[in-house]
N, C-alpha and C positions, 0 to 999 in steps of 0.2 A: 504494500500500500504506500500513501506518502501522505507527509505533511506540505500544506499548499498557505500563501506568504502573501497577503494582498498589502500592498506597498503605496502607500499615498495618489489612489486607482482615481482616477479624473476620468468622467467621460462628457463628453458634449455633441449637439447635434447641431451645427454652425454655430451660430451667438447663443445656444438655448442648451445650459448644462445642466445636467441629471444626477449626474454621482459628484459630491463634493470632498473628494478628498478620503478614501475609505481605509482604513487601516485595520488591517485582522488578521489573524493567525489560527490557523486551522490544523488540529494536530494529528498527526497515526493514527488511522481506526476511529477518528472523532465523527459523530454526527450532528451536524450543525443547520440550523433552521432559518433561513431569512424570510422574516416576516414584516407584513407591515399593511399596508391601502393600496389600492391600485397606483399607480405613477410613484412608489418611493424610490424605485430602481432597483428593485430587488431580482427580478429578472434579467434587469440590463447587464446588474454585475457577473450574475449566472453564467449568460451567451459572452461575456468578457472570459471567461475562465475557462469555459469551453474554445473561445477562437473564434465565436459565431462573432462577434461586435469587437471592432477596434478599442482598445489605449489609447485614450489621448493624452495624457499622462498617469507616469506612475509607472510601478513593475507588478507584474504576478510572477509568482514564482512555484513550478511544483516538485518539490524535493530537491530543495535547492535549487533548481536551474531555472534561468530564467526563460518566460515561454512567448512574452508579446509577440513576438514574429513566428513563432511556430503555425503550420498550419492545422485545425482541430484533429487530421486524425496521427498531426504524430504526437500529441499532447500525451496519449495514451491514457484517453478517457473515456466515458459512456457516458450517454444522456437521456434521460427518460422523458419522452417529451407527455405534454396534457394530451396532447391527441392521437398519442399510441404511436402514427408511422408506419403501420404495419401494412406491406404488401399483400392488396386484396387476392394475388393470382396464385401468392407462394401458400404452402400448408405452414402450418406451427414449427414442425420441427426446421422446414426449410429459411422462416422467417428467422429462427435465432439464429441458424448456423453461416447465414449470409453473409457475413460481417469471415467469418472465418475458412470459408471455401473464396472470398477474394483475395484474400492472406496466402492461399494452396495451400493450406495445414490438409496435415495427412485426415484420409476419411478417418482413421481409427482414431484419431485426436478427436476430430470432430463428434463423433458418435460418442466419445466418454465425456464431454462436454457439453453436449446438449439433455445427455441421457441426467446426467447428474446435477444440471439446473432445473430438470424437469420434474427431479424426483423430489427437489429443495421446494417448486415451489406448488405443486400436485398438478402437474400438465400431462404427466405419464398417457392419461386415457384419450388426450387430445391432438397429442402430435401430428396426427393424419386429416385432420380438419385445417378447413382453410378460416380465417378471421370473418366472416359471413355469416360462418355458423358460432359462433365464441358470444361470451356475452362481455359485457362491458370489463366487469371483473376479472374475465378468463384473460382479455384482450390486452390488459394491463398486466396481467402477471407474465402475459407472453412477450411484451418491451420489457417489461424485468429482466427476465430469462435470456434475452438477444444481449440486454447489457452485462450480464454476470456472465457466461460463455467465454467474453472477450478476456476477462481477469482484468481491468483495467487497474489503474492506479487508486480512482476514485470515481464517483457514481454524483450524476449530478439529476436532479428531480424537480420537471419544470412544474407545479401545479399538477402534478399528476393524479391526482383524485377530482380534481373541481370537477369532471363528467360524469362521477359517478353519484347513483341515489345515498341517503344520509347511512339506508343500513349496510352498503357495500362499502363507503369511505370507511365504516366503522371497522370493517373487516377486513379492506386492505392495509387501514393504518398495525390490527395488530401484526398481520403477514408481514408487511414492511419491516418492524420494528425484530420481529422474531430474526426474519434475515439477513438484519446488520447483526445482530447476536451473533449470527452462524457464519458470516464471512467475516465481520468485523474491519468492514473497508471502510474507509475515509468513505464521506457520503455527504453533499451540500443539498438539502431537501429547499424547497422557493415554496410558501403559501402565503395565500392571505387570511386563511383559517387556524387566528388563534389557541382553538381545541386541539388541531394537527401539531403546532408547534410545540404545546404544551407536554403530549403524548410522546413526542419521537424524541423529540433534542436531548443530546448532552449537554448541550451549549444553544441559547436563544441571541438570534443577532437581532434587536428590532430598528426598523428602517422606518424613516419619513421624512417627506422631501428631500434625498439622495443623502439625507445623509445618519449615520449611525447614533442610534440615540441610546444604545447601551448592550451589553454585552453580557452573559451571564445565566446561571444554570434555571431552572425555570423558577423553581420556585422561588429563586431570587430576584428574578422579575414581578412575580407575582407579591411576593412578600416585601420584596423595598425596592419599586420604582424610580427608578432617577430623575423621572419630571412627569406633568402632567399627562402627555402622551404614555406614554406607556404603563401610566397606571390606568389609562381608560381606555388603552386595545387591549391589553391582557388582561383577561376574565371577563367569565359572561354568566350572569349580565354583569356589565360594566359597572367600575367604579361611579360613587356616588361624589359629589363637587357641590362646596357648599363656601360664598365668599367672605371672609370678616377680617378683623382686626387683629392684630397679636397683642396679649396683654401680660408684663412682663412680671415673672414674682417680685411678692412684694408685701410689707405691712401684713405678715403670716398668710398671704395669700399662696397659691400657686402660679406657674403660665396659664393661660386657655386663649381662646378664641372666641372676639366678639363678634357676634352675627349681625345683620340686619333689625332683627327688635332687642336687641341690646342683648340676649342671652349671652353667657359665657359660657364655652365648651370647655371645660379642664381637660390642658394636654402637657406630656413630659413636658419642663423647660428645654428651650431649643437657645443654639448658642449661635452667633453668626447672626441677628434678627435684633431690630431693634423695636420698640417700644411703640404701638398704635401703627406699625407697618402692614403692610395689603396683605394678605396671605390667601390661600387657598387650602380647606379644611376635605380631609377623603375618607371613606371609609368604605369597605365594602359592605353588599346588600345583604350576605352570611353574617357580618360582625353586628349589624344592627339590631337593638334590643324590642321588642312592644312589651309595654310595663306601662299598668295603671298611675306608676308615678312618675313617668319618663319628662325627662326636661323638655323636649320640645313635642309640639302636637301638630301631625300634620292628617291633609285630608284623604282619604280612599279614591282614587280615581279607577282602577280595574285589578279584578283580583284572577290571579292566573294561573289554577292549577299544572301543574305539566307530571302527576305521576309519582316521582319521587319528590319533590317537595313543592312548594305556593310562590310565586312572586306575588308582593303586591305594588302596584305601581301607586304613588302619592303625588301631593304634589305638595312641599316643604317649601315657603316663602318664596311660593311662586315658581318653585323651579320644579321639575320631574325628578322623582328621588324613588328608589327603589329598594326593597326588602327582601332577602331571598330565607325563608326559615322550611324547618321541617312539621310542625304546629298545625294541624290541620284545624285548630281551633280558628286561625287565620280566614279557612272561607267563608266565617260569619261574619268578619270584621265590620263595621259599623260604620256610619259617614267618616268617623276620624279616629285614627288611634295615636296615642301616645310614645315616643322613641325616648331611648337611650344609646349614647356610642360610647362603649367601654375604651378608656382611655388607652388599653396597648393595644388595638387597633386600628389608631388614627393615626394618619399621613397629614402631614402640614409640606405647601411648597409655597415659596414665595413668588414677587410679582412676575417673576421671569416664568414660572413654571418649572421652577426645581426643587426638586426634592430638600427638605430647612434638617440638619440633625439628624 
């Protein structure tokens, strides 16, 4: 396998630039997840790495060497595209081994190579079908199968599930995940589905407007956010945002946060912040309390069973604010319920949008 070295990666489309400046380190056997919104470039860097899209500046590098001028197939890579690629005319077994009867690898190579991606990823009973007859599922693990064949250095995965229904993504996220286990190859996975990144990553890169807004294992993302952004694409439902004041200890008081009707939220003291400064207050919709004696009272707008537990959607001085509990006492809830936010699960950022302490 190899570790791959993105090096101060600029890309531009005439005067109109996309990646500002990308710095990463991708290590042996890692699987790393670029996430983010439509346009953050998180594709763009992709086909960068692959050889699909020029450098406008910067280096990639894969195991050391440097690859800008390389053409993609001496990169000695694989790419799993979103929309398969798979030759309507060739059968299954002929579509993975294509790549290596252009090579002139011996037939007996080829047959222990195809026999034993097929048996990794359960194609065995399909070989002989052509991708017409395959289902969406099948069709996906058989661009697997075409890229694991080659033994490439590392495995690159463009949105590869976005065509697929919720219970098939479900089921190829776990097959995906089992077969970095069993190869354990370097693998750069691209979604825009936060649950995908959550699930797969070793490592979360998350992206917006080209550029890297934090790096780190998930629950690290999840748990302490580096800015606004990435505390409200990671998790769903999204983080809750609520605007006030910082009020600093004092006079046996504590910190907290002043809201819009003067409440004060008790939160750790934060250092780096000063006194009646703008802040932004988070928590998520799990941490949030209903208690008959909750400091702030907001109203019921829709209540949302989904099965394993209830969202309720409110609306908290005027903004959309959300509850995610397990309480099924919840789907009687009444014009208004009462909240609490347990002090170690609040997030405070300041006016820039960054994470305070």
């Amino acid at each position: 396998m190899a570790s791959i070295d993105i090096e101060s990666v600029r890309k531009s489309y005439g005067p109109f630039p996309v990646l500002h400046g990308v710095d990463l380190t991708i290590r042996d056997g890692e699987f790393i997840v670029l996430v983010g919104p439509s346009g953050c470039g998180k594709s763009t860097l992709l086909r960068m790495i692959a050889g699909l899209e020029e450098v406008t500046s910067g280096d990639i590098r894969i195991s050391g060497n440097r690859v800008n001028d390389l053409a993609p197939k001496d990169r000695d890579i694989a790419m799993v595209f979103q929309s398969y690629a798979l030759y309507p005319h060739m059968s299954v077994a002929d579509n993975m081994s294509y790549s290596l009867r252009l090579r002139k690898t011996a037939k007996e190579k080829i047959a222990s190579a195809v026999g034993g991606a097929a048996a990794k990823l359960g194609l065995e009973p399909l070989l002989e079908r052509r991708p017409k007859a395959l289902s969406g599922g099948q069709r996906q693990r058989v661009a697997m199968g075409r890229a694991i064949v080659r033994k490439p250095k590392a495995f690159l995965f463009d949105e590869p599930l976005s065509n697929l229904d919720a219970r098939l993504r479900e089921q190829m996220r776990a097959e995906i995940k089992k077969l970095h286990a069993d190869l354990k190859a370097t693998s750069i996975y691209v979604t825009h589905d936060q649950i995908e990144a959550m699930t797969l990553a070793d490592r979360i890169v998350a992206m917006h407007g080209g550029v890297v807004q934090q790096v780190g294992s998930p629950l690290e993302l999840y748990d302490t956010p580096a800015n606004l952004f990435v505390a409200g694409f990671i998790g769903s439902p999204g983080m809750n945002f609520l605007e006030g004041r910082y009020v600093v200890p004092g006079e046996g008081k504590g910190a907290g946060i002043r809201l819009s009707d003067g409440t004060v939220v008790p939160v750790a003291s934060r250092t780096g912040i000063g006194p009646d400064a703008t802040v932004t207050l988070g928590i998520r919709p799990e941490h949030v309390v209903i208690s008959d004696t909750g400091m702030l009272e907001a109203s019921v707008d829709l209540v949302e069973p989904t099965g394993f537990g209830i969202i309720l959607h409110l609306s908290l001085h005027g903004l959309p604010f959300k509850i995610f509990t397990l309480d099924r006492e919840a789907l009687s809830a009444g014009p208004t319920v009462r909240v609490d936010f347990p002090q170690k699960y609040l997030h405070v950022f300041d006016d820039k949008g960054d994470r305070v302490g």
